[in-house]
C-alpha positions as CSV (number, residue, x, y, z in Angstrom):
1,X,76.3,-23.2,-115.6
2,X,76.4,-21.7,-119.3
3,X,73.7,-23.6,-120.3
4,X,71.7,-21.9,-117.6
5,X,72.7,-18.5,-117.9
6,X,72.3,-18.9,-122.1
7,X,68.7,-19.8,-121.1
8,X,68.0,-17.3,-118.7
9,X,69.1,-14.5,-121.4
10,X,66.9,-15.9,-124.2
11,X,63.7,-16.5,-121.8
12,X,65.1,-12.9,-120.5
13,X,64.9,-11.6,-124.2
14,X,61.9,-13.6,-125.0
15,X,59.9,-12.4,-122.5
16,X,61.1,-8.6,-122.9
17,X,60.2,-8.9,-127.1
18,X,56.4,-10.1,-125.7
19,X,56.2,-7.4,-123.6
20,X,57.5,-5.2,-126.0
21,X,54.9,-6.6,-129.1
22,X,51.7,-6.5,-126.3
23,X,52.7,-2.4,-125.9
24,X,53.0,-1.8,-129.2
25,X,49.7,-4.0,-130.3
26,X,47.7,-2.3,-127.3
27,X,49.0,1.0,-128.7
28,X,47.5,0.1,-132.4
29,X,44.7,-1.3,-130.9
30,X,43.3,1.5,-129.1
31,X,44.5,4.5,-132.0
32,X,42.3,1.9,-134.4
33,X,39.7,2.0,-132.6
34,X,40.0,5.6,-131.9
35,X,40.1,6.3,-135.2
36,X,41.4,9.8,-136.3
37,X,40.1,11.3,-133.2
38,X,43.2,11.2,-130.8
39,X,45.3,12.9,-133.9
40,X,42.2,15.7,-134.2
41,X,42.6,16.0,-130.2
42,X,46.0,16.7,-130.4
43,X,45.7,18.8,-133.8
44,X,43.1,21.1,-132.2
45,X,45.1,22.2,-129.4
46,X,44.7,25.6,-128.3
47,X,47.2,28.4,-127.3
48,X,46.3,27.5,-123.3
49,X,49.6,25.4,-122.2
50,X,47.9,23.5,-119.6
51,X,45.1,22.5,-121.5
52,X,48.2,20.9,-123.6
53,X,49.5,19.5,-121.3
54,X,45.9,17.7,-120.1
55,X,46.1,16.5,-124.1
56,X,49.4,15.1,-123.5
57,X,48.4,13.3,-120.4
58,X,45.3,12.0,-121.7
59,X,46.4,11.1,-125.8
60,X,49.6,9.3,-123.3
61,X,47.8,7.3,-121.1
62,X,45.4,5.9,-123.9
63,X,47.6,4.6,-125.9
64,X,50.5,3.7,-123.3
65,X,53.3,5.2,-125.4
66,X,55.2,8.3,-124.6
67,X,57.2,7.6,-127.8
68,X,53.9,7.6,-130.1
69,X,52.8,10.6,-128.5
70,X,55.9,12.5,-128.7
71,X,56.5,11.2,-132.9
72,X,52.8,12.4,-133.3
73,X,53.6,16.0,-132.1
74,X,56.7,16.0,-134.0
75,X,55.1,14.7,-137.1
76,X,52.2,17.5,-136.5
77,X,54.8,20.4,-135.9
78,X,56.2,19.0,-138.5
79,X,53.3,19.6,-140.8
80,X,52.6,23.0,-139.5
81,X,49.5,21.6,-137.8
82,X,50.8,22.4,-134.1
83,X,53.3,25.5,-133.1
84,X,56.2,24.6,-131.4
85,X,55.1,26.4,-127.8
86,X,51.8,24.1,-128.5
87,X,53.8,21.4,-128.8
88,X,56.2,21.6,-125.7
89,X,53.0,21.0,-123.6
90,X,51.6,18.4,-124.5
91,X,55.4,16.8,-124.7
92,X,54.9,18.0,-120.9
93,X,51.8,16.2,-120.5
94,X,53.5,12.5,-122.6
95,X,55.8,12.7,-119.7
96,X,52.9,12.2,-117.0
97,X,50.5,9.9,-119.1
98,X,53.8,7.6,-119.3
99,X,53.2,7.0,-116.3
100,X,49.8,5.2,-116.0
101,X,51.8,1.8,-117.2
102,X,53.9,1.7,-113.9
103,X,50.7,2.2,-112.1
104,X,48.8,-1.1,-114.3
105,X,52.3,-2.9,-113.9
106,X,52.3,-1.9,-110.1
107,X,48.9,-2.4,-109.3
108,X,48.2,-5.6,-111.3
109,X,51.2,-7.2,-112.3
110,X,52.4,-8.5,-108.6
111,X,48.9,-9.2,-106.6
112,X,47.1,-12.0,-108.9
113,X,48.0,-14.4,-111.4
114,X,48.8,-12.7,-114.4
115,X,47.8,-15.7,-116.7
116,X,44.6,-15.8,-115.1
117,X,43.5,-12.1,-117.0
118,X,45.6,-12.6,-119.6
119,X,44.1,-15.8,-121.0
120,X,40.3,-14.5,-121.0
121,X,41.3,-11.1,-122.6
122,X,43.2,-12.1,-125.6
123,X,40.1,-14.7,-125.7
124,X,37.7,-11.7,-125.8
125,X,39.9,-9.9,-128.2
126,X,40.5,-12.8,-131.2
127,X,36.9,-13.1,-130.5
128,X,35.9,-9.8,-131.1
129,X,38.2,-9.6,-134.6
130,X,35.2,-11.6,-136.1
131,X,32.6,-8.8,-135.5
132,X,33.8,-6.7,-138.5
133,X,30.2,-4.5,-139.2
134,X,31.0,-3.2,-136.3
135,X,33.1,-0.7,-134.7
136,X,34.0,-2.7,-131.8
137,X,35.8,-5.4,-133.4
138,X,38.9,-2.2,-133.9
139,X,39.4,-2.6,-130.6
140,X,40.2,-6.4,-131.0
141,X,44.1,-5.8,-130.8
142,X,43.8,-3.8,-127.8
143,X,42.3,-6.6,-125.3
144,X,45.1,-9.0,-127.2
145,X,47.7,-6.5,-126.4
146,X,46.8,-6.4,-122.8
147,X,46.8,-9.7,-122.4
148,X,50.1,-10.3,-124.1
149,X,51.5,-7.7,-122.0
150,X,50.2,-9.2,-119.1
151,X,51.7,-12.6,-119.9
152,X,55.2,-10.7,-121.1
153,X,55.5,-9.5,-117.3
154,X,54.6,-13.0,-116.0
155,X,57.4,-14.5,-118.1
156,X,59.6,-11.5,-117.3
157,X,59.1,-12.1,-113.6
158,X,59.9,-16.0,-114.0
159,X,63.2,-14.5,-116.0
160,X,64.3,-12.1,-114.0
161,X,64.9,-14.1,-111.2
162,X,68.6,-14.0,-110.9
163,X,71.1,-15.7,-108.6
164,X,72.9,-14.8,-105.9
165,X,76.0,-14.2,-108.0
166,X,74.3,-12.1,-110.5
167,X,72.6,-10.1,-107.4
168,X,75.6,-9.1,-105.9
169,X,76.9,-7.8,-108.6
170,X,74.1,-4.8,-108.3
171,X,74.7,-5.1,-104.8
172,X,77.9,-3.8,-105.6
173,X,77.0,-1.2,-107.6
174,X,74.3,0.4,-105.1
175,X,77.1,0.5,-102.5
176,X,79.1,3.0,-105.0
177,X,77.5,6.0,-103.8
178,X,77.0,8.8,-106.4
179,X,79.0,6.9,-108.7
180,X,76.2,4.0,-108.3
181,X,73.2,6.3,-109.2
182,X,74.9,8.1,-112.2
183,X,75.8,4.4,-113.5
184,X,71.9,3.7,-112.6
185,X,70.9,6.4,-114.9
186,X,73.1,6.2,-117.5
187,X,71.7,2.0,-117.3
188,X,68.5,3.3,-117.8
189,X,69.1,5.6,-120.3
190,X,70.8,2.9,-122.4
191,X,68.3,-0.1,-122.2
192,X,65.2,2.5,-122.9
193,X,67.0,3.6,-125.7
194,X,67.8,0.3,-127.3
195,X,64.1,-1.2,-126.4
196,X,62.6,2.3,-127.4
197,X,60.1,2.1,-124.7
198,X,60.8,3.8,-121.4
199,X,57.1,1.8,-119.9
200,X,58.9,-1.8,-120.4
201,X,62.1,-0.6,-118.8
202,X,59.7,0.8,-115.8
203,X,58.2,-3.0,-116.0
204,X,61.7,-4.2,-115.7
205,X,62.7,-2.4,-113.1
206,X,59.6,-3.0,-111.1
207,X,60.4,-6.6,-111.5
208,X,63.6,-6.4,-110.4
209,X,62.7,-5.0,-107.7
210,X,59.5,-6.8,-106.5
211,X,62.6,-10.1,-106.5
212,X,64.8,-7.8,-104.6
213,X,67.4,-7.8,-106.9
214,X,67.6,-3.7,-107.0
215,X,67.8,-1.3,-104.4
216,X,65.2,1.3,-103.6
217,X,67.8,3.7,-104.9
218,X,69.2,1.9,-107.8
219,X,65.9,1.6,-109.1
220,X,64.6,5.1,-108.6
221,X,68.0,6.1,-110.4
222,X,67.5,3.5,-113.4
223,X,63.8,4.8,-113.6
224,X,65.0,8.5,-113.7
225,X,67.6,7.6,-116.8
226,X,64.6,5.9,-118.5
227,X,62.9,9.3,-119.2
228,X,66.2,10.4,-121.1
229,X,66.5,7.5,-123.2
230,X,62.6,8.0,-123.8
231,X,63.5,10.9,-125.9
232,X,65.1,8.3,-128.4
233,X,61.4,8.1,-130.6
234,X,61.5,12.4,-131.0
235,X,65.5,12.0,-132.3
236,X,64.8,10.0,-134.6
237,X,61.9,10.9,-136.1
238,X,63.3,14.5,-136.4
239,X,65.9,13.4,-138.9
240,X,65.4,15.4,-142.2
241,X,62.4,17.0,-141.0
242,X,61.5,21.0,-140.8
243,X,63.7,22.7,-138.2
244,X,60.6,23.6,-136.0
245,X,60.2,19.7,-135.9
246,X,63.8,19.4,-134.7
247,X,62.8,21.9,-132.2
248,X,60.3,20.2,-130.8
249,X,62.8,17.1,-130.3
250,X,65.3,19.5,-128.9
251,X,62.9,20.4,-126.2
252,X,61.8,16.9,-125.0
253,X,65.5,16.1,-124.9
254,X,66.6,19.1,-122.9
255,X,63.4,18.7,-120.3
256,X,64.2,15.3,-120.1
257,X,67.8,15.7,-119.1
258,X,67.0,19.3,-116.9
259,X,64.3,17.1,-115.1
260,X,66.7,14.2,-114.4
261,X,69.6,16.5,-113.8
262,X,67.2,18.7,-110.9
263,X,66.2,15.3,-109.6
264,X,69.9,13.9,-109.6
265,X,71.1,17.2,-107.3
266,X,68.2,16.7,-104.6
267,X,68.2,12.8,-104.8
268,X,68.3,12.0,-101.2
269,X,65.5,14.7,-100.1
270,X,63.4,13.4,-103.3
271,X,62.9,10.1,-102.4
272,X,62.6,10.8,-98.7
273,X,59.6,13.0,-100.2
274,X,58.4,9.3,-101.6
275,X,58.7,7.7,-98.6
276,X,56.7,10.6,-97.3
277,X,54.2,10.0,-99.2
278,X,53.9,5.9,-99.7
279,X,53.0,4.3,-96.4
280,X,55.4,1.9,-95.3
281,X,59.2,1.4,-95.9
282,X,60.4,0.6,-99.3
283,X,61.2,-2.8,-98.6
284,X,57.8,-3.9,-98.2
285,X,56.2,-2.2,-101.3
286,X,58.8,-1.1,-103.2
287,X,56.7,-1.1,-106.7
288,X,54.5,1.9,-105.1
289,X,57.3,3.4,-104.4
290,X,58.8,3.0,-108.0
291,X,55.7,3.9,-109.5
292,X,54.8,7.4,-107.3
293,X,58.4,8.1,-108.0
294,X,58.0,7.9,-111.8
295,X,54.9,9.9,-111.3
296,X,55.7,12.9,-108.5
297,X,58.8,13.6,-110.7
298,X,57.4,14.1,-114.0
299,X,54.5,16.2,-112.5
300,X,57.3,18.3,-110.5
301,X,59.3,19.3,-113.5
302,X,56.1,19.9,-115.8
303,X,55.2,22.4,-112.8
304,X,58.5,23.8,-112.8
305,X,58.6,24.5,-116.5
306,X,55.5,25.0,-117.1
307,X,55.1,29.0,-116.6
308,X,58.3,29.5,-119.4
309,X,56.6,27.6,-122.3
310,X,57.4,30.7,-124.6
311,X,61.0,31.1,-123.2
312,X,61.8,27.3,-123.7
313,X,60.9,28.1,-127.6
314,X,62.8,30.8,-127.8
315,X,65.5,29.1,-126.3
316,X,65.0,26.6,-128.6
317,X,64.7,28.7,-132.0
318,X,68.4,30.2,-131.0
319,X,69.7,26.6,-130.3
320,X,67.9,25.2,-133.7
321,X,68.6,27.8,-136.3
322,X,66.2,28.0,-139.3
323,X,68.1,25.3,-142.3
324,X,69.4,26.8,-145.9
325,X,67.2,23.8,-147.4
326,X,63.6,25.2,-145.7
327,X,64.8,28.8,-147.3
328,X,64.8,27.6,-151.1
329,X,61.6,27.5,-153.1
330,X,61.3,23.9,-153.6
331,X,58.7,21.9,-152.1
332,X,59.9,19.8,-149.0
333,X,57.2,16.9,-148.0
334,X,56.7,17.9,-144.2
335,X,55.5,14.6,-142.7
336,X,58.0,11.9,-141.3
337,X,57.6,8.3,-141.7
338,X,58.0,6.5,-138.4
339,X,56.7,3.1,-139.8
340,X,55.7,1.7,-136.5
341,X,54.4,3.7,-133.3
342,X,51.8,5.2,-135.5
343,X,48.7,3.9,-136.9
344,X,47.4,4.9,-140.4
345,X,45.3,7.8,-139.5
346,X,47.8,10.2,-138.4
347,X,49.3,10.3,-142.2
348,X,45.7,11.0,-143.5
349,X,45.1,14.0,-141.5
350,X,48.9,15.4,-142.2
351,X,48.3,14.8,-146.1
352,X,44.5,16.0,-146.1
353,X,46.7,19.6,-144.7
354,X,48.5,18.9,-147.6
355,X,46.1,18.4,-149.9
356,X,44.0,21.5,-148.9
357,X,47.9,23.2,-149.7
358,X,48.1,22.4,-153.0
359,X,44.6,23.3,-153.2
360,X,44.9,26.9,-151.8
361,X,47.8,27.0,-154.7
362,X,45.6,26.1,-157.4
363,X,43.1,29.0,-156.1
364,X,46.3,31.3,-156.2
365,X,46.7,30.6,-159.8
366,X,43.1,31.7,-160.7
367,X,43.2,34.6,-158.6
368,X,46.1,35.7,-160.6
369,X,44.2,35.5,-163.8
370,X,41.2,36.7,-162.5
371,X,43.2,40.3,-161.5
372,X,44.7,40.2,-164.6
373,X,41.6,40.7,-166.9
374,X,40.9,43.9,-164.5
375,X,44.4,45.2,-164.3
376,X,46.3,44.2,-167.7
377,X,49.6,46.0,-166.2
378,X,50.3,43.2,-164.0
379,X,49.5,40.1,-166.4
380,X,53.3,39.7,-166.9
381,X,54.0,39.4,-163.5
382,X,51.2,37.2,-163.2
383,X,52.3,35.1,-165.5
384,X,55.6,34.2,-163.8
385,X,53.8,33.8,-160.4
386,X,51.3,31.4,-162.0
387,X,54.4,29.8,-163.9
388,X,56.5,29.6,-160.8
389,X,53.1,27.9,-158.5
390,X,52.6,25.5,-161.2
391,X,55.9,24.0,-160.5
392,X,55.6,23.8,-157.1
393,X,52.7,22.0,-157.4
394,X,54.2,19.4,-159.7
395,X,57.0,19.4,-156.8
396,X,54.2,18.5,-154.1
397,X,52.2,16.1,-156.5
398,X,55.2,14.0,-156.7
399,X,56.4,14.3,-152.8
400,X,52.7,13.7,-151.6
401,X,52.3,10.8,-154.1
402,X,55.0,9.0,-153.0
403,X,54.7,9.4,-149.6
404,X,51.1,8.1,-150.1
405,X,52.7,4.7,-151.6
406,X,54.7,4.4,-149.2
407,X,51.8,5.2,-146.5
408,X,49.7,2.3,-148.4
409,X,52.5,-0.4,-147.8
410,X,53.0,0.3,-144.0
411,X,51.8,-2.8,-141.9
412,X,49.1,-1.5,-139.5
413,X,47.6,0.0,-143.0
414,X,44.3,-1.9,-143.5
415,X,42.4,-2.2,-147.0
416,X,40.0,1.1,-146.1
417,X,43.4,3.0,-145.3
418,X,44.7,1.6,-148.8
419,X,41.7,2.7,-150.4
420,X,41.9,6.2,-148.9
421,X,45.8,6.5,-149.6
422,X,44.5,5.4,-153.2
423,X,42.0,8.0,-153.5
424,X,44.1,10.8,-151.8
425,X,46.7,10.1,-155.0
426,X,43.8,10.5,-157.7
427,X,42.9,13.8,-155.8
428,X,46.7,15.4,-155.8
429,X,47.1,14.0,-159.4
430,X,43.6,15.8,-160.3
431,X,44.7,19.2,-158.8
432,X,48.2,18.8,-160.4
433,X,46.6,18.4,-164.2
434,X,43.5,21.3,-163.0
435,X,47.4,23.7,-162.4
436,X,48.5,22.9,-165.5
437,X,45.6,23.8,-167.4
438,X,45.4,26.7,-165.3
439,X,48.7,27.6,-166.4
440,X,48.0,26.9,-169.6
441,X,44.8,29.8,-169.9
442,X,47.4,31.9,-168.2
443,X,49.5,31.9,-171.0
444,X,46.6,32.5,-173.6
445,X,44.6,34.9,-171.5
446,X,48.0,37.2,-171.5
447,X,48.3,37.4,-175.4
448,X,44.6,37.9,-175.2
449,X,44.8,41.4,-172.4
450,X,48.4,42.3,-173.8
451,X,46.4,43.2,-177.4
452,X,46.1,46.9,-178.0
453,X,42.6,45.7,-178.8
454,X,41.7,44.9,-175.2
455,X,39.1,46.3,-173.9
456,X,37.7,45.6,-170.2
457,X,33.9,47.0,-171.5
458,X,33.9,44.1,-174.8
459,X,31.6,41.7,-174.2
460,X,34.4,38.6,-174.8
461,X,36.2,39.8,-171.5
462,X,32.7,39.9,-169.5
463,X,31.8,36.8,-171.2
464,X,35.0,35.0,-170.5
465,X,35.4,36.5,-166.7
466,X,31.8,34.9,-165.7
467,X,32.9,31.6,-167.4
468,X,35.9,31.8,-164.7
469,X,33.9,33.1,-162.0
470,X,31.7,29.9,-162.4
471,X,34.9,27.7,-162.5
472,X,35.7,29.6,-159.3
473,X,32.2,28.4,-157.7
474,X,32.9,25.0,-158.8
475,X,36.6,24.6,-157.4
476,X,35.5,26.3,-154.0
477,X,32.9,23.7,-153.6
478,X,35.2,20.9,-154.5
479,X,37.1,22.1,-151.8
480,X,34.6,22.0,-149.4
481,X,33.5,18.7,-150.3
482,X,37.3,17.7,-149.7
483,X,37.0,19.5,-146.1
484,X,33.9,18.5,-145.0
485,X,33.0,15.5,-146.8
486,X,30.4,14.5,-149.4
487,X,27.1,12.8,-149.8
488,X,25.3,11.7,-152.9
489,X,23.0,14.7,-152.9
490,X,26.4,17.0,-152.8
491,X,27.6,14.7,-155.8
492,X,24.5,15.3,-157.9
493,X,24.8,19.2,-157.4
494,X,28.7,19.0,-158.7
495,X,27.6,17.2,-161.5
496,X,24.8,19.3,-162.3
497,X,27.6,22.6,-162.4
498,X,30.2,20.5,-164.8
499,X,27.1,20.2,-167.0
500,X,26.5,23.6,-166.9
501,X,30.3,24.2,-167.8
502,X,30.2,22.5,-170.5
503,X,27.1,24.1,-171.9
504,X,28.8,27.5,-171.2
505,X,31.3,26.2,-173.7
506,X,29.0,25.0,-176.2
507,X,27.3,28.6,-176.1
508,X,30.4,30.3,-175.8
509,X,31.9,28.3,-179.1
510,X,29.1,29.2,-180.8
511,X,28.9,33.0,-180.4
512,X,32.4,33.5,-181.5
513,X,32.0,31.5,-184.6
514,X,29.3,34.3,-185.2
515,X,31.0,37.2,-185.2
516,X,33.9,35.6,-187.2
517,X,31.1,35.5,-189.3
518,X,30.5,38.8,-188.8
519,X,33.7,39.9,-189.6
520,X,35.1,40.0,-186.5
521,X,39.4,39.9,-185.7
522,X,39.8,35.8,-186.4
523,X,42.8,36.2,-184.1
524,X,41.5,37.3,-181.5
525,X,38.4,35.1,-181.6
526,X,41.0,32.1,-181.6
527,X,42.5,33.3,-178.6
528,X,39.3,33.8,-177.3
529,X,38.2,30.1,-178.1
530,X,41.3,28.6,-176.9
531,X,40.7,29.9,-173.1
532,X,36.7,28.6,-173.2
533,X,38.3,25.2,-174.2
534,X,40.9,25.2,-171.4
535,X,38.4,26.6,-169.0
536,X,36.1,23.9,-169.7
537,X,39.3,21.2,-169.5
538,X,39.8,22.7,-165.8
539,X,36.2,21.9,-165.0
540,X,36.8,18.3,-166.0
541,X,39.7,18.2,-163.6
542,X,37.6,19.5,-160.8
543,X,35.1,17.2,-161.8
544,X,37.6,14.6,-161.4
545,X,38.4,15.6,-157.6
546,X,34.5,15.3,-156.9
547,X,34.1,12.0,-158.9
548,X,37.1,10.7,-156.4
549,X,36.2,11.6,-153.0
């Protein structure tokens, strides 16, 4: 008698952990093979709610995971790459696209053999890993997580076969009444939260009931409590995040619970609306039932809350009040690690934002010189701005450098991701050495205006200003390289302006020594020396950024 129930657990636990690895391995498969185009999808999201909320659905029902969905719109809030009223629909939309697996579960896991598709696609799939010129061969894990999903459910099936002891005692608890749905939900709620994945409790409780071990009702209340432990993946990846990312969590939490909580006071009338609407009693296809339900109630409370988007954030900025840490001056790396969930791409396109950050800084830093050889007045306050940006830029070199390590050791990181993580840290360490030379000429350039020699007119300043204005030219392209990309041709043209730089510097050397021979003020010639050489030093850091991308 132990022996058997000790083996029904572990094939019980087995089978779930299959399940569990086919999800996630699907989920990889198809954001691999995707590439960066779900996360631009999802980043690109306009102001229009309900075309959020058609993201949501579709992003969702690619990639089978509410819980990746929802970490990736935490993770771009997060980032500042989505507002938070952007974000509540497409957390809207996760809801329904969750929904799709109790559909495949429903419509294919209970009317063939299961072993019959699985065996052919994870075939096709380890076949398909050997065709590495192409694209296709991404897609590999995706038909192996199909089919190991598939064979998950047929050994879950086989498991979840229970005897007549074990179904009575859920017998027992659907004859409870109310008390038997709120301990339905709060099962549900538990288990999804434990397993993190509210599709394989949906799978379990469709096998359940296809065996008849659950009620009509016990599963509809199990199913309901699955989209409150669902909200386990936004929780968590909120922790030490920016307080709009802890909104966002706030908000699937509380639509989760409002949802179930709506559902939970019109529970008889809602699943007579089911039966309304599957043919047939319950009894004789209770997974259609199971799944429409899953399905009618997530697109109900999306409809319900759909037309108070902006109030919900409101309502969600009083709750989640702005941190002390977000209001100090130091640099806070906005991107959360999730480790799994996630493939590789969605921490590129949150560190390119980043990146094109520290970037804007570095312009900043320029501009401030720039205005000060027009208006000397400010130069001293210019100074301590520049001073003050070139320390947060050594702050977000050091945060976005080790998050890039740590990016480059994840598991679903391949060698190109490596690679790009590599060449993402030569970039931030290039922009952090271009800020301190920029900080550097800052320094020099305000002993040079502060002089009661200064003069706007001389032709040092006008000299010196069109050196910067051609440093200017090249950052700004570096920048758009880093944007847009960059192709040999492109390359060719950056190296062509660094040559010019450095011949400016050449020129530039040589007509100061001149007039010191001339007579002119050595002093100021030094001065004026020192800020060619560092502007030329900046072009070699610029340089640097081209050479890397």
């Amino acid at each position: 008698m132990i022996l058997n129930i000790t083996g029904q657990l572990l094939g019980f636990a087995g089978s779930l952990c299959l399940l569990l690895f086919g999800m996630n391995m699907l989920s990889d498969g198809i954001q691999k093979g995707a590439g960066s185009g779900l996360q631009k999808l999802v980043a690109k999201i306009t102001e229009n709610r309900f075309y959020a909320v058609l993201t949501g659905i579709g992003v969702t029902a690619l990639i089978q995971s509410s819980g990746a969905t929802t970490v990736m719109v935490v993770s771009f809030v997060n980032a500042e790459i989505l507002s938070l009223e952007q974000a509540i629909g497409v957390i809207f939309g996760a809801n329904i696209g969750t929904t799709v697996t109790a559909w495949i579960v429903s419509f294919f896991g209970f009317n063939f053999s299961i072993s019959a598709a699985a065996i052919p696609l994870f075939g096709l799939g380890y076949i398909l890993k050997y065709f590495k010129k192409t694209k296709i061969h991404n897609f590999a894990d995706c038909f192996m997580g199909f089919a190991l999903l598939f064979m998950g459910l047929g050994l879950l099936k086989e498991s979840l076969t229970l005897g007549p002891a074990a179904a009575r005692i859920f017998t027992a608890i659907s004859s409870f009444g109310i008390g038997g749905i709120l301990l339905g939900i709060l099962i549900g709620a538990i288990i999804t939260a434990l397993i993190h994945s509210s599709s394989a409790m949906t799978a379990i409780v469709l096998t359940m009931a296809a065996n008849g071990t659950l009620s009509w009702e016990l599963s509809a209340a199990i199913v309901l409590g699955s989209n409150i432990g669902s909200t386990i993946d936004a929780v968590m990846s909120s922790f030490g995040a920016t307080t709009n990312a802890k909104r966002t969590a706030f908000v699937h939490v509380a639509f989760n619970v409002s949802g179930t909580v709506i559902a939970l006071l019109i529970f008889k009338p809602f699943l007579t609306l089911i039966d309304f609407i599957v043919p047939e009693v319950p009894a004789e296809n209770i997974t259609i039932h199971i799944a429409m339900l899953h399905t009618i109630f997530n697109l109900c409370a999306t409809l319900l809350f759909i037309p108070f988007v902006k109030q919900i954030a409101d309502i969600a900025r009083r709750f989640v009040p702005e941190s002390d840490k977000e209001k100090d001056a130091h640099y806070h790396m906005p991107a959360i690690m999730p480790y799994s969930r996630m493939s590789a791409d969605l921490y590129i396109y949150q560190i390119h934002a980043e990146v094109s950050k520290m970037a804007a800084k570095v312009m900043e830093m320029f501009d401030a010189i720039c205005n000060s050889f027009f208006n000397p007045q400010i130069s001293e306050e210019a100074k301590e701005n520049v001073n003050q940006i070139e320390n947060y830029i050594d702050e977000m070199n050091a945060g976005i450098s080790d998050f890039l390590q740590k990016c480059s050791r994840l598991p679903n990181a391949n060698s190109s991701d490596r690679h790009h993580f590599t060449k993402l840290i030569h970039i931030t360490d290039a922009l952090e050495n271009l800020s301190d030379e920029t900080c550097s000429l800052m320094h020099t350039a305000k002993k040079y205006i502060t002089n009661k020699s200064y003069d706007l007119k001389d032709e040092r300043t006008k000299e010196i200003t069109d050196y910067l204005e051609l440093l200017r030219i090249f950052f700004e392209q570096a920048c758009t390289y880093f944007t847009m990309g960059i192709n040999e041709k492109e390359k060719k043209n950056g190296q062509i302006l660094e040559e010019k730089i450095n011949e400016n510097k050449h020129t530039l050397k040589k007509a100061s020594r001149k007039r010191i021979e001339s007579g002119a003020d050595v002093k100021k010639e030094l001065r004026y020396i020192d800020m060619v050489r560092k502007i030329e030093r900046s072009g070699d850091c610029i340089w640097a950024i081209i050479q890397a991308l």
